[in-house]
MARRO-201955 format. One line per field, with one value per residue: x, z, y of N, C-alpha, C in turn. Coordinates in steps of 0.05 Angstrom, whole numbers. Layout:
N
n.east c(X_...)
n.up c(Z_...)
n.north c(Y_...)
ca.east c(X_...)
ca.up c(Z_...)
ca.north c(Y_...)
c.east c(X_...)
c.up c(Z_...)
c.north c(Y_...)
***
This chain:
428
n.east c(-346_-361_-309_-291_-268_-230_-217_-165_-138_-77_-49_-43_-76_-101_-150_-183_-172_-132_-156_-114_-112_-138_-99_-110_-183_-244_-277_-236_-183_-160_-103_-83_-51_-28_-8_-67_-85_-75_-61_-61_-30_-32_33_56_45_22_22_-32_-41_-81_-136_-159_-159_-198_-243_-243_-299_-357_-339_-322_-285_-254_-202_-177_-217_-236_-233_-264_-226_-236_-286_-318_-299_-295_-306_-282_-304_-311_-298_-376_-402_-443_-453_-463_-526_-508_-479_-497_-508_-506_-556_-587_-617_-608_-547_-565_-603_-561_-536_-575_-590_-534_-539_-581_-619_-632_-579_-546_-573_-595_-599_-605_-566_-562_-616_-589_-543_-565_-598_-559_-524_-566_-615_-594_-552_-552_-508_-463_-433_-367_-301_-257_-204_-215_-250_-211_-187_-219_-223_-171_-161_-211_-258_-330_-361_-416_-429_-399_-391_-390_-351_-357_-383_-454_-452_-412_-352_-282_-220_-194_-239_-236_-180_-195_-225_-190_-151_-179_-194_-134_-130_-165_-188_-204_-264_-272_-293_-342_-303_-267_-205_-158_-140_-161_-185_-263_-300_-304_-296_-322_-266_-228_-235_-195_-175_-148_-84_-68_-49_-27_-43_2_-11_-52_-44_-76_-90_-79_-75_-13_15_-36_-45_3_-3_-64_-32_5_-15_-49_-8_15_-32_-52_-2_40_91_154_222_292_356_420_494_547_605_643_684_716_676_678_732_725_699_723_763_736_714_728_729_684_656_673_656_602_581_565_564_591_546_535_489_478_517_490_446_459_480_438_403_435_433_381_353_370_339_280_235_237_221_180_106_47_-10_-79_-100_-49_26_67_121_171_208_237_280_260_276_263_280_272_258_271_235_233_181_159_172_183_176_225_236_282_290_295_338_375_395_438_493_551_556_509_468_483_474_432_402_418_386_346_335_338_300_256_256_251_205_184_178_143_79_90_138_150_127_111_153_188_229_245_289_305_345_367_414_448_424_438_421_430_401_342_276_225_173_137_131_74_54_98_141_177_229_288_311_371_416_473_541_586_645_663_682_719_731_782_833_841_856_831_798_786_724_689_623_562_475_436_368_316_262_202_149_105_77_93_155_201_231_287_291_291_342_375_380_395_446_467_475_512_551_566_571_614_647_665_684_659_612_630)
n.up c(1814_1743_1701_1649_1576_1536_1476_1466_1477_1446_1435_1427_1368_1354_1331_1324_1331_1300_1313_1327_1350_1412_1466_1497_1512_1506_1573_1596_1653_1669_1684_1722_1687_1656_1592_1546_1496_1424_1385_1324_1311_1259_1236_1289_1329_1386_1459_1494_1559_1609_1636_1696_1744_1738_1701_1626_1584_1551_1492_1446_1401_1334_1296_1249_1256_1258_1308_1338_1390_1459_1454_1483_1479_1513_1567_1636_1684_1757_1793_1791_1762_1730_1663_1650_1633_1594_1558_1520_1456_1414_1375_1314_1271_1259_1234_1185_1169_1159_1115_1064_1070_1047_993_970_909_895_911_869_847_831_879_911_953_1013_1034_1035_1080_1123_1121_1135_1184_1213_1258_1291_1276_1225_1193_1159_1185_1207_1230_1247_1222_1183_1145_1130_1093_1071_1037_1014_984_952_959_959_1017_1024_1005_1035_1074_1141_1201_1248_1309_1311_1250_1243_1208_1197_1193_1173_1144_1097_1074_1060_1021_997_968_945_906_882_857_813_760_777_776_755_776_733_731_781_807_765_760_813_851_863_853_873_836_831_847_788_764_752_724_754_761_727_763_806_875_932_984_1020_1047_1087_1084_1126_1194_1213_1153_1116_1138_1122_1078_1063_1070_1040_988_989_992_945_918_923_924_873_849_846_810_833_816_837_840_902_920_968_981_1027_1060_1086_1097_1137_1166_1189_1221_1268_1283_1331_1376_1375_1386_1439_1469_1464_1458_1408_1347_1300_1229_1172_1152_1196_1192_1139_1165_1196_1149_1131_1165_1169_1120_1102_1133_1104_1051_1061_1030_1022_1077_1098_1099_1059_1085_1065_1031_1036_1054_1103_1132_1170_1228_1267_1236_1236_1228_1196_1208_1159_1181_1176_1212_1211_1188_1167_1151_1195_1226_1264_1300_1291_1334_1317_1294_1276_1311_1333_1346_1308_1341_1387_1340_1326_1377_1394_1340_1347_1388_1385_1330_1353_1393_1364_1329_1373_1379_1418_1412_1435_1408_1396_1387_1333_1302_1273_1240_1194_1148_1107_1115_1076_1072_1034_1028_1059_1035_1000_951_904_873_887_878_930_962_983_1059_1077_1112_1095_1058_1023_1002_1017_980_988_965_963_970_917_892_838_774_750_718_747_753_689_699_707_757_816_861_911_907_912_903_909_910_907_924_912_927_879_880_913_920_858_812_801_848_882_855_870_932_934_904_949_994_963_969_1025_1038_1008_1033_1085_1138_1155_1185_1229)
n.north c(1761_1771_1784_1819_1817_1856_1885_1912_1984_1998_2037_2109_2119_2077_2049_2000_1933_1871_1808_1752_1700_1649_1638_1607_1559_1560_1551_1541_1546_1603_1651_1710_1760_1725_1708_1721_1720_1743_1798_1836_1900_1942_1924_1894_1842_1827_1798_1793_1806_1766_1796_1778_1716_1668_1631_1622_1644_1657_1671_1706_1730_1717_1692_1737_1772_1843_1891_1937_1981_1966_1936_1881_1825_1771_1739_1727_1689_1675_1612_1571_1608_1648_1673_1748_1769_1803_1797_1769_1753_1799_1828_1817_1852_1916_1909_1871_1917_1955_1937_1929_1985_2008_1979_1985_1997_2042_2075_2106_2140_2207_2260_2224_2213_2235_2220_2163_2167_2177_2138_2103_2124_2135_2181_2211_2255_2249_2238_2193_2141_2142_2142_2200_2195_2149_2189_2217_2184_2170_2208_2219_2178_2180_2149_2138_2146_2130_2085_2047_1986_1994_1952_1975_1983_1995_2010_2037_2058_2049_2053_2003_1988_2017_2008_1952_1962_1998_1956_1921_1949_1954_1906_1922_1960_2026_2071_2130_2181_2241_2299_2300_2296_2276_2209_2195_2154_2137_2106_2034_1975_1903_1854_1832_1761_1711_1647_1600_1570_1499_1472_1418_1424_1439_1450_1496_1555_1597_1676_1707_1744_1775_1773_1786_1843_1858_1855_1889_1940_1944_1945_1991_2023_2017_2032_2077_2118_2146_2109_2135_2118_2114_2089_2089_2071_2061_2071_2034_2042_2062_2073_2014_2015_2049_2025_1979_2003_2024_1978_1944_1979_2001_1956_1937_1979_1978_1918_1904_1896_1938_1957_1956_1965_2006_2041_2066_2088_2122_2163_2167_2195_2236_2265_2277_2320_2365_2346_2363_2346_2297_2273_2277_2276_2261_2299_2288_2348_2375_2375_2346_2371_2342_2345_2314_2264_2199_2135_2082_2021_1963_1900_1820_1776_1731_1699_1747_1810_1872_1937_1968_2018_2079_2132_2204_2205_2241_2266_2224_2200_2152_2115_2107_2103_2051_2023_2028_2006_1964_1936_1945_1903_1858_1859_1856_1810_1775_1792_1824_1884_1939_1973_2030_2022_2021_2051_2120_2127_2167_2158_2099_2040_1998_1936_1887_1855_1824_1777_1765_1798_1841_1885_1920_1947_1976_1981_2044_2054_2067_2121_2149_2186_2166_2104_2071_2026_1980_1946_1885_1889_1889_1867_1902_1922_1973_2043_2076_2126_2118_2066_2004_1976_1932_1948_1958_1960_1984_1980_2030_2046_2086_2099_2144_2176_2210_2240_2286_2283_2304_2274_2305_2326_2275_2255_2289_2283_2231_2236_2262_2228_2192_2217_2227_2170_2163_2194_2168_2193_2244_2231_2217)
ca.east c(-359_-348_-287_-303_-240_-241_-198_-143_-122_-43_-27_-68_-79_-109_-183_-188_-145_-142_-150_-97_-108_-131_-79_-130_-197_-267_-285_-204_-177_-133_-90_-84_-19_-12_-21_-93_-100_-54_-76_-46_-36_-5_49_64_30_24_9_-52_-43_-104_-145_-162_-164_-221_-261_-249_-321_-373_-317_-332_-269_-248_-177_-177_-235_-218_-246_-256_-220_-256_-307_-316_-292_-304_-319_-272_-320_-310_-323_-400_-414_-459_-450_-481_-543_-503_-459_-511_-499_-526_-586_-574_-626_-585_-535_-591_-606_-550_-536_-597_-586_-516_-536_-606_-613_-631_-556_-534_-588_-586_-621_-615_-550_-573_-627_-574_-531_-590_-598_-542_-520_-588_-632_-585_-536_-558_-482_-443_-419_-347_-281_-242_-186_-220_-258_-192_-171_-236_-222_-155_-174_-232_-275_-350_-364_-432_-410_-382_-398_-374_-356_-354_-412_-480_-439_-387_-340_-257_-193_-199_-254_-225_-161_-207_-236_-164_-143_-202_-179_-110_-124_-176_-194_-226_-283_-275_-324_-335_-289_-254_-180_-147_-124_-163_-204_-288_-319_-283_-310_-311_-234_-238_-243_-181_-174_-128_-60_-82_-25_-27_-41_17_-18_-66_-43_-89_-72_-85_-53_12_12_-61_-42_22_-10_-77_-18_28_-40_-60_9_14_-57_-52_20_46_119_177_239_309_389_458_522_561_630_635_719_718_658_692_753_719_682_747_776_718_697_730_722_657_640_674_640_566_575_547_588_588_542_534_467_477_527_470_424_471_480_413_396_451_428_354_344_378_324_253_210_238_224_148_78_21_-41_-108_-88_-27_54_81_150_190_237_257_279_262_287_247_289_258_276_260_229_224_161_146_172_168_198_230_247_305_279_306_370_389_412_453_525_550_550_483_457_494_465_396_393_421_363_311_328_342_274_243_262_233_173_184_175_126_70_104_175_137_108_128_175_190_227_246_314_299_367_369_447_450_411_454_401_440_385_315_258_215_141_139_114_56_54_124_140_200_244_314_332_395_431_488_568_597_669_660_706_709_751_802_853_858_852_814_806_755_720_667_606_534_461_417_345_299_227_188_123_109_60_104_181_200_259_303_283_297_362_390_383_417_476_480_478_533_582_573_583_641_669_644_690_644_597_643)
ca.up c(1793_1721_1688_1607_1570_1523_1450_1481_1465_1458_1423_1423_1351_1351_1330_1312_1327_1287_1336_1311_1365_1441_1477_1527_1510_1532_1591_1610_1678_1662_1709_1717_1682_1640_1562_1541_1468_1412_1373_1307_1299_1236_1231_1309_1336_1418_1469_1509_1583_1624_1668_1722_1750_1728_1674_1605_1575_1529_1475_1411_1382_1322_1285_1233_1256_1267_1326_1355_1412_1481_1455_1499_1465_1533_1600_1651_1709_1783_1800_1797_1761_1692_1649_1658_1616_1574_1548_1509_1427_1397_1354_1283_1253_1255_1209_1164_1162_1139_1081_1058_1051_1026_977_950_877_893_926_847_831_836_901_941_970_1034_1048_1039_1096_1135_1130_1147_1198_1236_1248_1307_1268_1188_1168_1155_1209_1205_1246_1230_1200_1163_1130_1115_1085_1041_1023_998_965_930_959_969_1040_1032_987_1042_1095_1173_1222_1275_1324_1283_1223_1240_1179_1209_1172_1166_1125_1072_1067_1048_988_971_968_931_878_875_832_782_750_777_760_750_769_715_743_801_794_746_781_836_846_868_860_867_822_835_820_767_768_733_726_772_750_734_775_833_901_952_1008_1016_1073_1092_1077_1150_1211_1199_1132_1116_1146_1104_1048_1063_1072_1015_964_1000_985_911_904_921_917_845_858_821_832_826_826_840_856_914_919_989_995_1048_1086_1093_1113_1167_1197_1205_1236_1290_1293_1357_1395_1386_1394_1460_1480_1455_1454_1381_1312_1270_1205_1144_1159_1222_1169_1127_1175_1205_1129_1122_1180_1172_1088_1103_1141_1066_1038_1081_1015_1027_1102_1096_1095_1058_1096_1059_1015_1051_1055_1127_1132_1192_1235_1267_1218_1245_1208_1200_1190_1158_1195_1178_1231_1184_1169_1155_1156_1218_1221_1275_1292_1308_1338_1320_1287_1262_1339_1345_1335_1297_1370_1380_1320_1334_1404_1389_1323_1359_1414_1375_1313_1376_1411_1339_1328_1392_1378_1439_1416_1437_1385_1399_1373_1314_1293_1269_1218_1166_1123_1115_1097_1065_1067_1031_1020_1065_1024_957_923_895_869_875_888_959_966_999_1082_1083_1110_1090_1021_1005_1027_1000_983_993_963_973_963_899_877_811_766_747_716_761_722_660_704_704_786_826_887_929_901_930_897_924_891_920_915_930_926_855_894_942_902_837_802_802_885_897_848_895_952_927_910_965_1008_951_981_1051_1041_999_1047_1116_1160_1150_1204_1261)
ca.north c(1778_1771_1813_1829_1823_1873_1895_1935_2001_1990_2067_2132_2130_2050_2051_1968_1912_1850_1791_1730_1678_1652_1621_1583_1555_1575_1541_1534_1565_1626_1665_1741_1766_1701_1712_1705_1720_1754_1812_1839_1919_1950_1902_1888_1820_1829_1780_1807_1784_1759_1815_1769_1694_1647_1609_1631_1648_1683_1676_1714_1735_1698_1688_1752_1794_1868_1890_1966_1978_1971_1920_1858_1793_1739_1742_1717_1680_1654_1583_1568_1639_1649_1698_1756_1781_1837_1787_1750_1762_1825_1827_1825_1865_1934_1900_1870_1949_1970_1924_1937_2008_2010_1952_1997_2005_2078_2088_2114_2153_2236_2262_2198_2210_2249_2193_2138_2170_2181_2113_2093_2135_2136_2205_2230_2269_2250_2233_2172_2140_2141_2154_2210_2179_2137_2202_2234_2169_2159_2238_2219_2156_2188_2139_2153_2132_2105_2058_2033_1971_1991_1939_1972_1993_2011_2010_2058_2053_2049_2054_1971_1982_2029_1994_1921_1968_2001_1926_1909_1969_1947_1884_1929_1982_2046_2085_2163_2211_2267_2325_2288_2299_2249_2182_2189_2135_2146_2088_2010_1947_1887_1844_1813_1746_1702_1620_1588_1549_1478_1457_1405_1447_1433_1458_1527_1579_1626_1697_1719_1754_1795_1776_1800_1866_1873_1856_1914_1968_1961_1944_2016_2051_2021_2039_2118_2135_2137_2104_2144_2088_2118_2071_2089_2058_2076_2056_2031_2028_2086_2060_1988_2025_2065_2009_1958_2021_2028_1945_1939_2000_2000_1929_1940_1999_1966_1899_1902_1901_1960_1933_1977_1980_2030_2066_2077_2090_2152_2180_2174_2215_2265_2277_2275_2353_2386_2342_2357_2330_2259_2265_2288_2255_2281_2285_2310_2357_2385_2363_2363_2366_2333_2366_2298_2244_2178_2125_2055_1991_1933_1878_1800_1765_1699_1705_1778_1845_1892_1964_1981_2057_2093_2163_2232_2192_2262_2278_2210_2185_2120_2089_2115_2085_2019_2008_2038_1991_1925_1932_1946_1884_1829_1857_1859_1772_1763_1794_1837_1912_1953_1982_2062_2030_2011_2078_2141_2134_2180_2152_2074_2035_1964_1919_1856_1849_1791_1755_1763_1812_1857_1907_1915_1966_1972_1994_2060_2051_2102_2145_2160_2202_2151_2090_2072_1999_1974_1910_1870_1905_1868_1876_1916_1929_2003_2065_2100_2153_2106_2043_1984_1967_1927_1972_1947_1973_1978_2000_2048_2050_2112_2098_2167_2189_2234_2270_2297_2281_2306_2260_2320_2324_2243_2250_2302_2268_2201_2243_2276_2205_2178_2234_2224_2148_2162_2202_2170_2198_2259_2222_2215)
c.east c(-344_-326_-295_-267_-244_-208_-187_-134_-100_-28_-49_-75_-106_-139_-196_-155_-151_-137_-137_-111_-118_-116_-87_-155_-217_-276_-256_-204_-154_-119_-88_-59_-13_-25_-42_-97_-72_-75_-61_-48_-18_9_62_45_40_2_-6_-52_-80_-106_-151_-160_-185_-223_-263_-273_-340_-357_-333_-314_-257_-222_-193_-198_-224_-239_-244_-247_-245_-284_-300_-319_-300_-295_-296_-290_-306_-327_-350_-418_-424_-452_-473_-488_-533_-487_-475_-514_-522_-542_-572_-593_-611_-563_-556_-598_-591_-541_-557_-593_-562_-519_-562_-604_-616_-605_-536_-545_-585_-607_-629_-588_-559_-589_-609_-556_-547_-589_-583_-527_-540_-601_-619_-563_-535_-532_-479_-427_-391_-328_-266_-218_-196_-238_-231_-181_-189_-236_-200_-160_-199_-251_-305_-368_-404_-433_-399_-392_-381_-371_-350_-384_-432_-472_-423_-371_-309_-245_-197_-215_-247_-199_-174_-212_-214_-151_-152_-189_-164_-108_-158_-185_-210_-236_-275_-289_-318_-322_-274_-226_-174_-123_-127_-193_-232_-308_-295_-302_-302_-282_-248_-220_-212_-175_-147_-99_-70_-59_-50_-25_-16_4_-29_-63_-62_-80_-87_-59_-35_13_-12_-56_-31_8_-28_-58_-1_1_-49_-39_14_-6_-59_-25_36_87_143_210_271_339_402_472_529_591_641_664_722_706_670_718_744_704_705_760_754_706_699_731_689_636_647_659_605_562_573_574_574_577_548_509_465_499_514_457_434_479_458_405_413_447_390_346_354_355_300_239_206_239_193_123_51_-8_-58_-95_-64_-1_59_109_164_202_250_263_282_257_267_273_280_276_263_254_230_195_149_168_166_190_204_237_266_292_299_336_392_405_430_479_532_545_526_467_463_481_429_385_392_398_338_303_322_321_247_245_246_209_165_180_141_109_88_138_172_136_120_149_174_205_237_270_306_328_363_396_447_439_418_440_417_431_362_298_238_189_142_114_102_46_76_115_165_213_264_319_361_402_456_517_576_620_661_676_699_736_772_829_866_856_838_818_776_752_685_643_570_505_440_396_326_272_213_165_127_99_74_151_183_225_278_315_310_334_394_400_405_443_488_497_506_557_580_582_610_662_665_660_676_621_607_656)
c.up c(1767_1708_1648_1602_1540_1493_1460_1473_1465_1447_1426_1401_1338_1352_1333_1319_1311_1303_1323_1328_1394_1442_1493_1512_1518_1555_1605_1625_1660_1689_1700_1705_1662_1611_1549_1517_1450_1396_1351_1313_1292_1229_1262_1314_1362_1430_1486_1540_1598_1641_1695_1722_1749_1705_1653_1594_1556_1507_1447_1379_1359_1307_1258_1239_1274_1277_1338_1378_1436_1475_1469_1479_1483_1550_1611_1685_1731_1775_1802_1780_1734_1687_1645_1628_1586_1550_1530_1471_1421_1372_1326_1264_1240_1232_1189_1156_1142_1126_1064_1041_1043_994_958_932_873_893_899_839_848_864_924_956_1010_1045_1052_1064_1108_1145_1148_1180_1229_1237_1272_1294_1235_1174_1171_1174_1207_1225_1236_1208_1177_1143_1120_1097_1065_1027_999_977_944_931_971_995_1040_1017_1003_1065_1122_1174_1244_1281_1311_1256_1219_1225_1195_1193_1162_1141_1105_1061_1053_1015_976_964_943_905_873_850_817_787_759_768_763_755_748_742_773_783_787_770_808_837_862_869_855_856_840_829_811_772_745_753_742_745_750_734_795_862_918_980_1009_1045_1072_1094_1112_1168_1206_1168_1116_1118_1136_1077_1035_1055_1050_987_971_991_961_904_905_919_897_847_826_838_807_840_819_851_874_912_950_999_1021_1068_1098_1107_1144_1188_1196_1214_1260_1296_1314_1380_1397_1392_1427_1479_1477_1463_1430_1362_1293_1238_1190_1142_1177_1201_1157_1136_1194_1180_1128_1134_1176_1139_1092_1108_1118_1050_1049_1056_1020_1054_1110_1087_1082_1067_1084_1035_1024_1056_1086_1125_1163_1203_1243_1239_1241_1229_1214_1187_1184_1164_1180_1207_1223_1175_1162_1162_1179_1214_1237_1277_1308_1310_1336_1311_1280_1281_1346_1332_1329_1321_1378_1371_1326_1354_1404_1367_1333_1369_1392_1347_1340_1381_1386_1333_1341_1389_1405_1437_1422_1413_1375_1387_1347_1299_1290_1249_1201_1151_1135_1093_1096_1057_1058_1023_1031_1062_1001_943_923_887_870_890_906_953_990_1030_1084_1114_1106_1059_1005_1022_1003_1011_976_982_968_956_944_900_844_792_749_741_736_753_709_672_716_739_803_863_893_928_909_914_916_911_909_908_931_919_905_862_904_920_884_832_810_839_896_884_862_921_955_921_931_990_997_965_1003_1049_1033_1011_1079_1134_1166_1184_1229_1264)
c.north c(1775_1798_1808_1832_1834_1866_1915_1955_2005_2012_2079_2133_2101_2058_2017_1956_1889_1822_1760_1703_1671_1636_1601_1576_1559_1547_1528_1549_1594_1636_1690_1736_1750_1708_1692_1703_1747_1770_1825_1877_1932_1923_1894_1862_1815_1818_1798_1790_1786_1788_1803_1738_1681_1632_1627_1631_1664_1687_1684_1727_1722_1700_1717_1774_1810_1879_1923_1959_1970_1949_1890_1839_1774_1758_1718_1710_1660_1624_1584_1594_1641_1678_1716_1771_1797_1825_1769_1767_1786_1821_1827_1839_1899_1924_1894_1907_1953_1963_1926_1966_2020_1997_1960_1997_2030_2100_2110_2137_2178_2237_2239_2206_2214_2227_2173_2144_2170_2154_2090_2100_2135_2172_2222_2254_2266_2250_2202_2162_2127_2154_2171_2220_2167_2165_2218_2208_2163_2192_2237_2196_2154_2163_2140_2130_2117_2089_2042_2021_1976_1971_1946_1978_2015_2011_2036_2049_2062_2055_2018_1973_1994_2024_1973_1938_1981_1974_1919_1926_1964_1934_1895_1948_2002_2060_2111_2176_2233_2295_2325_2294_2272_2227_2186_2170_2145_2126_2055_1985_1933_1878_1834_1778_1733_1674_1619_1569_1519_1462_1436_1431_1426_1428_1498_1536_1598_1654_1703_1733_1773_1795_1790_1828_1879_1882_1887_1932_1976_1954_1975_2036_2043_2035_2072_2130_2120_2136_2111_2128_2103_2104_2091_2068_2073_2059_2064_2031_2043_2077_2027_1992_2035_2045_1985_1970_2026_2000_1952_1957_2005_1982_1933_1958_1986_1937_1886_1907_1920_1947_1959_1990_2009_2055_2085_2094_2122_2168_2183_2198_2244_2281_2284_2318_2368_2375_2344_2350_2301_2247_2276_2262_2275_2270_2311_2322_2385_2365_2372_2350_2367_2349_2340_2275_2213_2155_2097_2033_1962_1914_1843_1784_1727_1694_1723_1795_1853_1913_1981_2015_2073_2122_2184_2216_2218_2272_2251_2206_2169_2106_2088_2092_2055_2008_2012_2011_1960_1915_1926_1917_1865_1832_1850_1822_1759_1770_1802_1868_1917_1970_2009_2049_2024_2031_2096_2143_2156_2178_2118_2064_2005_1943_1891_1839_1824_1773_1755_1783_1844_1886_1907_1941_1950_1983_2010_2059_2071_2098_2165_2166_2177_2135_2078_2037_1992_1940_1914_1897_1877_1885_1883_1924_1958_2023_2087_2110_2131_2081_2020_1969_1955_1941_1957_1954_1954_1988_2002_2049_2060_2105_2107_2175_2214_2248_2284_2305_2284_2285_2273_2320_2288_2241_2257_2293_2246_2218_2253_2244_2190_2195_2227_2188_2139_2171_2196_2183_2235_2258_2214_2235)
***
């Protein structure tokens, strides 16, 4: 009997996956258990193992298309066995529909709205057929959902799809409705359109896959959260003290070497609960504020970004942090975490020290209010009573959500983080 291999639900919150890759071919043998196809979601990219033994078939999934859960991509068939009836492509007039009546010349005019959902929606319930994420997300985005093309089933309208049009807004200008609050966008143009470099091409990558995905999310958090970006120095002599006083006890105990990162990443947690604005997400028009702080660390994989998560960091101890962070970069390289170690953050630490960059601002991970980049420790030379002395100095640059963070708010914070680093033995 044929098995349907479906778009997997791999978290409770997953509406769409974005399908990267098969690993086998159609009309190739597969095996149960053996990885059949890779799927992107968020920023995780997980191998999908085979449901059963047979003949890969009925293949319809393609490299970048974002797929509701639970919908059948191919058919896995016994020797000698056709594919059955159900599996034969879906009609396309239904689509033809509903481009049609998103795409009306009526869709502007006063008194059509109501019919245009109608239309769209169908005559069982006369709305807009949308998920309800994605309507809290075209609420906050001030974007007017029939304006807007689904892909999912009938033209159910996802989060995928209102990310493509905050994207689309990113690179131009939005329209205003009269009496909409100011800078919130309502309707999205086309981009605009600008001439290429009349260079020599090297070679053209496709923006797809993980990259694709990154790209949607931080075009989505430039595009709605208005980034207020605050530096300091720290002066790191204390913290460099305290961790060649704990290397080897706690490499022994872990395995792992005490970095600066895991330093951080236990001030962070232990300054964060005095600050609940810069450990909050606003959803709708409401701030919720955290009780745990769970910290995200961007990691390099070499070719992207992923952000792992330390849980509830506020309840752990430098060793803690150390053995919790080791696991989760190593399994993060491999391209071995799970979506759930992925998720959840509230707030996010961006390290690029070991790559020389000294200072630079981060694009806040929304659903977080703020994320703190980190560069490299220079020797500095600097005033201490009357004298001219070089001290190991680090910057911090806070980039928090104005909605949610005032300056005064984010300035607070950074000092408070400059004292506990200045004094780390604070944290053991």
């Amino acid at each position: 009997m044929a098995t349907a291999v479906i778009m997997p639900k791999v978290d409770m919150v997953m509406e769409t996956g974005t399908f990267i890759e098969w690993m086998k071919q159609e009309g190739d043998q597969v095996e149960k258990g053996a990885p059949l196809f890779v799927i992107m979601t968020d920023k995780a990219s997980i191998e999908i193992e085979s449901p059963a033994s047979g003949i890969l078939a009925g293949v319809t999934a393609k490299p970048d298309d974002v797929i509701p859960v639970t919908e059948v991509i191919a058919h896995i068939l016994e020797p000698g066995e056709e594919l059955p009836a159900s599996a034969a492509p879906a009609a396309a007039p239904p689509a033809v529909e509903l481009e049609e009546a998103v795409s009306a010349p009526e869709l502007g005019r006063p008194g059509q709205d109501d019919q245009t959902e109608a239309a769209i929606s169908g005559p069982d319930d006369g709305r807009v057929r949308a998920t309800p994420v994605a309507r809290r997300l075209a609420s906050e985005l001030g974007i007017d959902l029939t304006r807007v093309q689904g892909r999912g089933p009938r033209g159910r309208i996802h989060k995928a799809d209102l990310l493509a049009v905050a994207e689309e807004g990113a690179r131009a200008p939005a329209a205003v409705k009269a009496g909409a609050p100011f800078g919130v966008p309502t309707a999205v143009p086309a981009a605009v359109v600008v001439p290429l470099p009349s260079a020599r091409q090297k070679k053209v990558v496709p923006l797809a896959g993980a990259r694709k995905i990154i790209a949607g999310r931080m075009a989505y958090s430039a595009f709605t959260s208005p980034h207020i970006n605050l530096t300091l120095s720290v002066d790191m002599s204390e913290a460099a003290r305290l961790r060649s006083r704990l290397l080897a006890s706690i490499e022994q105990r872990t395995g792992l070497r005490l970095s600066f990162t895991a330093i951080l990443v236990r001030a962070v947690a232990s300054t964060l609960p005095r600050h609940p604005y810069l450990n909050a997400s606003l959803v709708g028009d409401q701030i919720v504020l955290w009780e745990d702080v769970n910290v995200g660390v961007a990691t390099s994989t070499g070719d992207y970004l992923i952000v792992p998560v330390i849980r509830e960091a506020q309840t752990k101890d430098l060793e803690q942090v150390v053995a919790d962070l080791g696991d989760l970069v190593a399994r993060a390289r491999a391209r071995r975490l799970t979506p759930s170690e992925m998720a959840g953050s509230t707030f996010t630490i961006s390290n690029l020290g070991m790559f020389g960059i000294e200072s630079f601002t981060a694009i806040i991970n929304p659903p977080e209010s703020a994320i703190l980049a980190v560069g490299k420790i220079v020797d500095t030379p600097v005033g201490v009573e009357g004298q001219i002395d070089l001290r190991p100095t680090m910057h911090l640059t806070l980039s928090a959500d104005h909605r949610i963070v005032d300056g005064a708010a984010g300035a607070r914070f950074l000092a408070d983080l400059k004292t506990i680093l200045e004094n780390p033995y604070l944290l053991i």
